[in-house]
N, C-alpha and C positions, 0 to 999 in steps of 0.2 A: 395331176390334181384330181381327175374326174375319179382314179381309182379309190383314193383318199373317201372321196365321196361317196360314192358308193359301199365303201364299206360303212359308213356311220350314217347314213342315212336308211330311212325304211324302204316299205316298198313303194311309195309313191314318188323317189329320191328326190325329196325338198325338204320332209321333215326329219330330224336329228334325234337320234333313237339318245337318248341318255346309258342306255345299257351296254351300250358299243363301245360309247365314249368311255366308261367308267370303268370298262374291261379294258380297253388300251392302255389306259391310265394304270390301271393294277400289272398288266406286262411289263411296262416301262419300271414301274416301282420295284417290282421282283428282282427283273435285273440289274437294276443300279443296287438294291441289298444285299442281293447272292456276289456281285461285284466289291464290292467292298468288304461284304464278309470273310470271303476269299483272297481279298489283299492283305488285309489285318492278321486273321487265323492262319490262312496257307488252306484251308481244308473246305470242302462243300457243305452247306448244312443242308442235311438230306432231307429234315422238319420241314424246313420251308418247301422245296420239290412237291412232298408229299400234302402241305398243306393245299397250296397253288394249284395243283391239280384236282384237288377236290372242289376248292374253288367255281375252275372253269369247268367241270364236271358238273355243276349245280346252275352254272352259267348259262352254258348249253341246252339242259333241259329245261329252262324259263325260255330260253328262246323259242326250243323247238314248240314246247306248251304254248307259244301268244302263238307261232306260227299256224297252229292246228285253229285254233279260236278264231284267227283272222278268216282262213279257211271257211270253215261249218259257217258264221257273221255273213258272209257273202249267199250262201246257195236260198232260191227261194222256199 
């Protein structure tokens, strides 16, 4: 559980990033639709891959961007 933790929580591991949570929640969602997409059709839909990836591509660099902020916030 503590790994759990640590991924959704900040750097301080007590507060709960919403950004984290809201990304897991969009993984989880992907693939229960690409899931069933694929039971239904037979076939991948490549839109969504390409879409999801753009996604956490935008994801990532909010993260990295609070991380630099957090950063520079600290130094006197």
């Amino acid at each position: 559980m503590g790994f759990l933790k640590d991924i959704f929580t900040g750097p301080d591991d007590e507060t709960y990033e919403v950004a984290h949570i809201l990304w897991a929640l969009g993984v989880v969602a992907f693939i229960v639709m690409v899931a069933y997409t694929v039971f239904k059709t037979g076939s991948y839909p490549q839109g969504f891959g390409q879409d999801f990836g753009l996604l956490n591509t935008g994801g990532a660099a909010g993260a990295y961007a609070r991380a630099k902020a957090d950063q520079t916030k600290d130094r006197p």
